[in-house]
N, CA, C and O of each residue as an XYZ file, in Angstrom:
544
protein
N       4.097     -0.155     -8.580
C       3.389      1.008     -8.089
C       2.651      0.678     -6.795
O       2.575      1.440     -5.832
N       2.054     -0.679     -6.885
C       1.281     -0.939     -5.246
C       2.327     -1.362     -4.441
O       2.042     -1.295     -3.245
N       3.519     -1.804     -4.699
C       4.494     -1.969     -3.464
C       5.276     -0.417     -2.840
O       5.604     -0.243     -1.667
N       5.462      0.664     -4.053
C       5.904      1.900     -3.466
C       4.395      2.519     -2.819
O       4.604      3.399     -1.984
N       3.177      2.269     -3.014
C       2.261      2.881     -2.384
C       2.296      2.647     -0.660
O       2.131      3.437      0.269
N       2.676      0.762     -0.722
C       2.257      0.620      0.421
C       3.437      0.836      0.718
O       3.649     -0.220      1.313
N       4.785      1.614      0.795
C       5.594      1.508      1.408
C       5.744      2.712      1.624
O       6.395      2.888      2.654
N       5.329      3.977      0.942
C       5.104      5.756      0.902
C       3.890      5.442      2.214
O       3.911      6.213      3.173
N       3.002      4.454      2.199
C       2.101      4.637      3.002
C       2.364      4.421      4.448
O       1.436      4.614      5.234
N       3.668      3.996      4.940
C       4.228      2.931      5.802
C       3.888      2.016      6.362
O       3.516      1.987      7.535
N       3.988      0.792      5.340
C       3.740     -0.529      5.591
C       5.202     -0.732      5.716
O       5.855      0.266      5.413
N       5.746     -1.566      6.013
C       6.751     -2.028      6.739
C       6.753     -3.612      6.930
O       7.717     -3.999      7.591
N       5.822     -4.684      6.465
C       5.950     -6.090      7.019
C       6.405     -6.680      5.402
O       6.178     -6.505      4.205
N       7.190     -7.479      6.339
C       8.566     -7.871      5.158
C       7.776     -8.889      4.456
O       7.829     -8.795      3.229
N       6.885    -10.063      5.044
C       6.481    -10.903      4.720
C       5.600     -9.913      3.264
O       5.749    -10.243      2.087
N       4.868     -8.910      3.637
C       4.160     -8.351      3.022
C       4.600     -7.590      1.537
O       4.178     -7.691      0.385
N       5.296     -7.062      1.964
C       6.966     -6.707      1.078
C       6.752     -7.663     -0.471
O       6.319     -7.481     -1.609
N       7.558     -9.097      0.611
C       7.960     -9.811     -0.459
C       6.944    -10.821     -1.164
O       7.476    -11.620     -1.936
N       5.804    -10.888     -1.038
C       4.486    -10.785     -1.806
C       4.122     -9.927     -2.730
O       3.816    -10.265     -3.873
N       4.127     -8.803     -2.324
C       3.927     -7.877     -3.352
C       4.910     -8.005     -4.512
O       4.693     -7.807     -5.708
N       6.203     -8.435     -3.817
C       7.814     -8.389     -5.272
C       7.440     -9.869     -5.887
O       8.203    -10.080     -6.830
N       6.925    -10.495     -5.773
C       6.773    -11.409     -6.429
C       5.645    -11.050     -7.004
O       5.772    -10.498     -8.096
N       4.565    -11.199     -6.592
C       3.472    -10.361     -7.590
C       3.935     -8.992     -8.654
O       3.382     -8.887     -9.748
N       4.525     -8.429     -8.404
C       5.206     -7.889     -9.377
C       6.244     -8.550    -10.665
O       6.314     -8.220    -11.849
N       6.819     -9.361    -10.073
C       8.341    -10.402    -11.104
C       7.223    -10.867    -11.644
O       7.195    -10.559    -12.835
N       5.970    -11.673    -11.200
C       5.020    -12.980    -11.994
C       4.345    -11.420    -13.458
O       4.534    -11.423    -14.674
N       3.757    -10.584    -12.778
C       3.208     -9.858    -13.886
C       4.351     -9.368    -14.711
O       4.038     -9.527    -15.891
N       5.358     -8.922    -14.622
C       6.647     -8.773    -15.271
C       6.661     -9.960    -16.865
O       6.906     -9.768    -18.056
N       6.267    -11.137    -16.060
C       7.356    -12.440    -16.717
C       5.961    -12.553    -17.812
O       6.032    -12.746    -19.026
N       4.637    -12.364    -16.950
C       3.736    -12.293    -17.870
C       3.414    -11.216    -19.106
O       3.041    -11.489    -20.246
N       3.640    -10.093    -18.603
C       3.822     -9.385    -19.940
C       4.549     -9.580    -20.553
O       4.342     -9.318    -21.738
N       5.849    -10.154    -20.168
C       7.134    -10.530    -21.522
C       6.310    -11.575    -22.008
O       6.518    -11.432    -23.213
N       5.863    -12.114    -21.957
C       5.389    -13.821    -22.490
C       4.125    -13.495    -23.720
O       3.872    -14.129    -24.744
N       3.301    -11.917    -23.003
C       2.772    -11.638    -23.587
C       3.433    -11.350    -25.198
O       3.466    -12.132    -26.148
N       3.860    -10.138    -25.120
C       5.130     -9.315    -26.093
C       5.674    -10.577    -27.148
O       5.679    -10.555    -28.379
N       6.059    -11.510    -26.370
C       6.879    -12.283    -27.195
C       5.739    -13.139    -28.393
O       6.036    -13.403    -29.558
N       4.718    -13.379    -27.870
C       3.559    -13.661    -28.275
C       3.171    -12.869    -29.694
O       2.818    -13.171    -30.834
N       3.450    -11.697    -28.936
C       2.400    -11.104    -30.102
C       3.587    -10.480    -31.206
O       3.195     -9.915    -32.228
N       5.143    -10.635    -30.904
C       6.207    -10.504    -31.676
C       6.236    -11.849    -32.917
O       6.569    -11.832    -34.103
N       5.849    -12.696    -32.235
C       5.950    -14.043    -32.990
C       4.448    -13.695    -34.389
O       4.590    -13.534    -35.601
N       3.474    -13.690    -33.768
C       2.222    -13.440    -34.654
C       2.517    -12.207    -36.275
O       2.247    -12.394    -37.461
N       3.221    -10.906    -35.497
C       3.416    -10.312    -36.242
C       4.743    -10.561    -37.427
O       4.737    -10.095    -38.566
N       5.655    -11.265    -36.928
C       6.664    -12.031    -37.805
C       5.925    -13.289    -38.689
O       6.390    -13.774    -39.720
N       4.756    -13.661    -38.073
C       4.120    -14.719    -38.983
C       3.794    -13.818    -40.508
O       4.247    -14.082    -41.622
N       2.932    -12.780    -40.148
C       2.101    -11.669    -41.000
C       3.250    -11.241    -41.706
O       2.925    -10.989    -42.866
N       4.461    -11.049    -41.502
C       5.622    -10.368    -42.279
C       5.702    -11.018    -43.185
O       5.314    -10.776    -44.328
N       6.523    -12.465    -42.541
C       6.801    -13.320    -43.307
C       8.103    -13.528    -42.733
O       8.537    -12.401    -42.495
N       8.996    -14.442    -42.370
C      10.069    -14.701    -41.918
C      11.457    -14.020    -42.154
O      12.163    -14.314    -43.118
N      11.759    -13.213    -41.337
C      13.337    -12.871    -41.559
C      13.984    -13.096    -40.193
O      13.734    -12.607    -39.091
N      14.776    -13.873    -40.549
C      15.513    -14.953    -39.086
C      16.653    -14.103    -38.501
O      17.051    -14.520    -37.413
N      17.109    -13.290    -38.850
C      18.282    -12.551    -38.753
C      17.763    -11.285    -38.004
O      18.491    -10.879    -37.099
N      16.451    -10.511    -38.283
C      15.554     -9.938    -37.854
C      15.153    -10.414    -36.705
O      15.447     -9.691    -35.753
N      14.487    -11.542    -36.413
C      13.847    -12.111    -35.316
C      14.951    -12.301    -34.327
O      14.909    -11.966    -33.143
N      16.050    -12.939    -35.017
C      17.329    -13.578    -33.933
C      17.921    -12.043    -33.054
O      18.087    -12.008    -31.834
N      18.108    -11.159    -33.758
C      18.355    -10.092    -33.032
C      17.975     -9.257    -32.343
O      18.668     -8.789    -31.439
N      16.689     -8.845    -32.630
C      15.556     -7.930    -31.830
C      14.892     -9.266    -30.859
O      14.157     -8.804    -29.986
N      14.968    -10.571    -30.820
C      14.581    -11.099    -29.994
C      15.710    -11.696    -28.736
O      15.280    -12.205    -27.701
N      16.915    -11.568    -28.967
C      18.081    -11.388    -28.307
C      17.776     -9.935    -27.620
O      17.744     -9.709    -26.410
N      17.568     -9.044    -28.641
C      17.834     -7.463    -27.781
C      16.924     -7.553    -26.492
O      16.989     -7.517    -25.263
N      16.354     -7.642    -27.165
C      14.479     -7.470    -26.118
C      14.618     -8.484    -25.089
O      14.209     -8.159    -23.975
N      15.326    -10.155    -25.290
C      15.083    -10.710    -23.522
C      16.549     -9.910    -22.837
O      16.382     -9.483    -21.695
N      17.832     -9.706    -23.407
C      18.820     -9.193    -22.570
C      17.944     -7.881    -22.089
O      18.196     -7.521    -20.939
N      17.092     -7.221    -22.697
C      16.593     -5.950    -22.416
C      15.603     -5.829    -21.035
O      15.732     -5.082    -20.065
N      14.449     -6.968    -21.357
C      13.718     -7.504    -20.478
C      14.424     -7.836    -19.019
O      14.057     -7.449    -17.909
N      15.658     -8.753    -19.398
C      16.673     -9.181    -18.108
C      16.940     -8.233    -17.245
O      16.750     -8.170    -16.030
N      17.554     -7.256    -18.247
C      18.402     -5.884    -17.805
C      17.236     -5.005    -16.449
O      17.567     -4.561    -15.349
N      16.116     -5.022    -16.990
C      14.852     -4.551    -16.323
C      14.799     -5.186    -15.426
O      14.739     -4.457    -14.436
N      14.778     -6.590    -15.077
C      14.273     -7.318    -14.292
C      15.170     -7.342    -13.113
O      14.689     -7.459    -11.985
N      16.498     -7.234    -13.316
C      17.767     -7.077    -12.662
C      17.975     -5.464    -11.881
O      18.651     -5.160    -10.897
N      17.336     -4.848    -12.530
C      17.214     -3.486    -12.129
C      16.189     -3.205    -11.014
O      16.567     -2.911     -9.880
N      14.988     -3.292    -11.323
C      14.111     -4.005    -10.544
C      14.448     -4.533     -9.217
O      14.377     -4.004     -8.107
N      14.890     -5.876     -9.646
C      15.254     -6.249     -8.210
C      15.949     -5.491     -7.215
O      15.555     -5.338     -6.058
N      17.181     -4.940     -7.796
C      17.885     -4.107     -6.763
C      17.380     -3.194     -6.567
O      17.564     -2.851     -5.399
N      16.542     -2.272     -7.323
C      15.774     -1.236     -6.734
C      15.009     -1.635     -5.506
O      15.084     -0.805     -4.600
N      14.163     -2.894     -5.210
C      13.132     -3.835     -4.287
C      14.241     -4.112     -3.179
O      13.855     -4.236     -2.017
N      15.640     -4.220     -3.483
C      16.593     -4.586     -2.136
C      17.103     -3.408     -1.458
O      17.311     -3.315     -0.248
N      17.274     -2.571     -2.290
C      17.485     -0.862     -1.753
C      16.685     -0.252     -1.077
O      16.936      0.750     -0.409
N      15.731     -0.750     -1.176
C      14.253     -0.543     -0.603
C      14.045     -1.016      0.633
O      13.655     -0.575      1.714
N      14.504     -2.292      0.067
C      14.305     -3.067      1.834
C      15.209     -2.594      2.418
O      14.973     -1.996      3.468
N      16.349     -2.691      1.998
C      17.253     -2.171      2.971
C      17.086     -0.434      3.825
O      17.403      0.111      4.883
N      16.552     -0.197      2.853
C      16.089      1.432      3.536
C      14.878      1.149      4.873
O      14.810      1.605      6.015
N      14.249      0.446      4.311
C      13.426      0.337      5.691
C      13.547     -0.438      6.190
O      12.445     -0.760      6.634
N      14.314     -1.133      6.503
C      15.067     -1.737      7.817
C      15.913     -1.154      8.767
O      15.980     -1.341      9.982
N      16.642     -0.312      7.918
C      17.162      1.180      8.167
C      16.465      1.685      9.172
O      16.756      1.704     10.368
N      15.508      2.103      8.613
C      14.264      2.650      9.458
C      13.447      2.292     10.446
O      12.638      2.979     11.070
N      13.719      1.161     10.542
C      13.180      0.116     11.052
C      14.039     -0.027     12.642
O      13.536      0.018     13.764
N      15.353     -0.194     12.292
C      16.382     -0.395     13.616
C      16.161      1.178     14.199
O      15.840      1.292     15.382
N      16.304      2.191     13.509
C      16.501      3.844     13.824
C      15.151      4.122     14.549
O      15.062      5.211     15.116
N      14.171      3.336     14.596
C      12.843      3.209     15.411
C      13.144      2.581     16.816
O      13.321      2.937     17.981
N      13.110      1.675     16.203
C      13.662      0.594     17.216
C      14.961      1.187     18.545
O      14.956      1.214     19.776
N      15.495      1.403     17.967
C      16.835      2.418     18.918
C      16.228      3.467     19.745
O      16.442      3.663     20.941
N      15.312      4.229     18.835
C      14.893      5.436     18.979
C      14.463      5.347     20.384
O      14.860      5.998     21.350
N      13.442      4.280     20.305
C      12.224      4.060     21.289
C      13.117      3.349     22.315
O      12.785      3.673     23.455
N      13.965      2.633     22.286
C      15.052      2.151     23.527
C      15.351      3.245     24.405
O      15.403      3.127     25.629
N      15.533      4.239     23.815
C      16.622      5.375     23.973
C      15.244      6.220     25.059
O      15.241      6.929     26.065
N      14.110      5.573     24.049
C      12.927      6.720     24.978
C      12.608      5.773     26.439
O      12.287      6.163     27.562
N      12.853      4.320     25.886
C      12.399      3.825     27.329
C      13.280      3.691     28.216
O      12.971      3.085     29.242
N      14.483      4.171     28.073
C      15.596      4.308     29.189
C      15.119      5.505     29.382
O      14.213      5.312     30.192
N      15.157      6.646     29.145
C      14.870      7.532     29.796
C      13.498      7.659     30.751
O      13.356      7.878     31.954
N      12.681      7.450     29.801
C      11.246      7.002     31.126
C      12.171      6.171     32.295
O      12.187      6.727     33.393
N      12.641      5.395     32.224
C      12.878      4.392     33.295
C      13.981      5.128     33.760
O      13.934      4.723     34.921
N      15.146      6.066     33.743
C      15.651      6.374     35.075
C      14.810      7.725     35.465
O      15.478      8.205     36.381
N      13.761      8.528     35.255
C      12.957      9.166     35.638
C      12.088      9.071     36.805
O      11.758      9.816     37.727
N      11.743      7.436     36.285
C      10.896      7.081     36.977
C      11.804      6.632     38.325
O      11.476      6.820     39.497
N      12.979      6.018     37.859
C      13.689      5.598     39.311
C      14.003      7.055     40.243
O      14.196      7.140     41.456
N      13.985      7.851     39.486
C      14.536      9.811     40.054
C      13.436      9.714     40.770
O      13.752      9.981     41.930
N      11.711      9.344     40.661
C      10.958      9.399     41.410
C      10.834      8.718     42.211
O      10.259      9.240     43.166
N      11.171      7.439     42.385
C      11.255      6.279     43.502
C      12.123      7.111     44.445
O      11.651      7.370     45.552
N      13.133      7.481     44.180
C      14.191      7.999     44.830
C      14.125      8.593     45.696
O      14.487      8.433     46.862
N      13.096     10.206     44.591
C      12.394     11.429     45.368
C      11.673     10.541     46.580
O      12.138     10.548     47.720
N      10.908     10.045     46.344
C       9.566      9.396     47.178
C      10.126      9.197     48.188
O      10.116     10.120     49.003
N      10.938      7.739     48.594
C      11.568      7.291     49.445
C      12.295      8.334     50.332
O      11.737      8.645     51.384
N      13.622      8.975     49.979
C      13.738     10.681     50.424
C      12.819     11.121     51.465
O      13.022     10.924     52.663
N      11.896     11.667     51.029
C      10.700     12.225     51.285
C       9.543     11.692     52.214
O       8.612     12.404     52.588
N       9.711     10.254     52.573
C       9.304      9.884     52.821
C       9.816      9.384     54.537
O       9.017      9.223     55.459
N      11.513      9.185     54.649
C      12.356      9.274     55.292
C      12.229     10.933     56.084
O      12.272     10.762     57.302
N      12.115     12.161     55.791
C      12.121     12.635     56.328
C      10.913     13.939     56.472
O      10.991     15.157     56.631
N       9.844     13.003     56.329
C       8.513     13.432     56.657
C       7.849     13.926     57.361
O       8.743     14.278     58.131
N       6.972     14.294     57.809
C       6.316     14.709     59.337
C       6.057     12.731     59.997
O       5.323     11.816     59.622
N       7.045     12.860     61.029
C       7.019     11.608     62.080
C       6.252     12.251     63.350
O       6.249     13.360     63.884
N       5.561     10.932     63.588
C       4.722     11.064     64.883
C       5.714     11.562     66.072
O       6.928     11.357     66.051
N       5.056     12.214     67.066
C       5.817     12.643     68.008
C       6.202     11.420     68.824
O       5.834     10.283     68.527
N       7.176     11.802     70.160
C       7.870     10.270     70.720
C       6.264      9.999     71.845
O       5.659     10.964     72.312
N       5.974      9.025     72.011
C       4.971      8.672     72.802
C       5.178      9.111     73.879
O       6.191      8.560     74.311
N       4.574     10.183     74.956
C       4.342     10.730     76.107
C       3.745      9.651     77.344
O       2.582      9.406     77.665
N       4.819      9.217     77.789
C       4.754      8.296     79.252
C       4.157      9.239     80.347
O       4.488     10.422     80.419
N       3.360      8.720     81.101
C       2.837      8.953     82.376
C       4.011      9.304     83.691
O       4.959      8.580     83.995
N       3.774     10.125     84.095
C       5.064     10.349     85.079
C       5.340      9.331     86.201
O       4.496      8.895     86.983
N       6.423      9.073     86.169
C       6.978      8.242     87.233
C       6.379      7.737     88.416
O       6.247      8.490     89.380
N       5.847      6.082     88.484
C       4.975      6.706     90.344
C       5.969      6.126     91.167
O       6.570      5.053     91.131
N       5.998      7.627     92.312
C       6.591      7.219     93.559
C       6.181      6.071     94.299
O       5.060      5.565     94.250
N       7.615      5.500     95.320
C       7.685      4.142     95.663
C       6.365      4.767     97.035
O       6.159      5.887     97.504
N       5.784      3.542     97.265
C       4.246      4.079     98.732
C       5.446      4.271    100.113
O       6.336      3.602    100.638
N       5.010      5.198    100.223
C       5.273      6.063    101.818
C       5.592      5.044    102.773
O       5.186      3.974    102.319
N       6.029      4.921    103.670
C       6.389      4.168    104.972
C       5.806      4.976    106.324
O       6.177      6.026    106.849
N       4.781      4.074    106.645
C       4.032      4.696    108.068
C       4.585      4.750    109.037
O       4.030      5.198    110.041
């Protein structure tokens, strides 16, 4: 339940992920250990039937297994979904920063353009020609 919280919540760090799935398998292995515990106590109080015990304690770890196996792939379906999600981000935002970036080159472009054919200074106005001095 706290690994689908933090993952409904979008957490996303794998390291983080797979902390939580192990903290989950360890409390798993501990409640079976529990169960089996308190299966044994109550077969004490019965009184022994081996045929009883051998079978419901067969059922219950293939059962336990079966869970645990289930489990897991549910935790890999998982990951795999948000990794999923993860690349489809990842792409997403590529896809956004190419576009910023030939935009931005459309504006370099504009600029330069624009810049080329701007208001230019007029041609510099020379002083008129001086005549060669007179001959006396």
């Amino acid at each position: 339940a706290l690994r689908l919280s933090y993952l409904r919540a979008g957490g996303r760090d794998a390291a983080t992920l797979a902390q939580l799935l192990d903290l989950q398998l360890e409390a798993e292995a501990l409640e079976k250990r529990a169960v089996q515990r308190m299966s044994k106590h109550e077969h004490r109080a019965q009184g022994p039937d081996p045929i009883a015990a051998e079978a419901g304690g067969g059922l219950s770890a293939a059962l336990m297994a079966v869970k645990l196996e289930n489990q897991r792939l549910e935790d890999e379906l998982l990951a795999l979904k948000v990794r999923r999600e993860m690349r489809a981000d990842s792409s997403s935002l590529a896809a956004r920063q190419h576009a910023e970036l030939a935009q931005l080159q459309a504006k370099v472009d504009m600029l330069l353009q624009a810049d080329g054919m701007g208001p230019r200074l007029p041609p510099a106005v020379l002083p008129p020609p001086v005549a060669p001095p007179l001959a006396p």
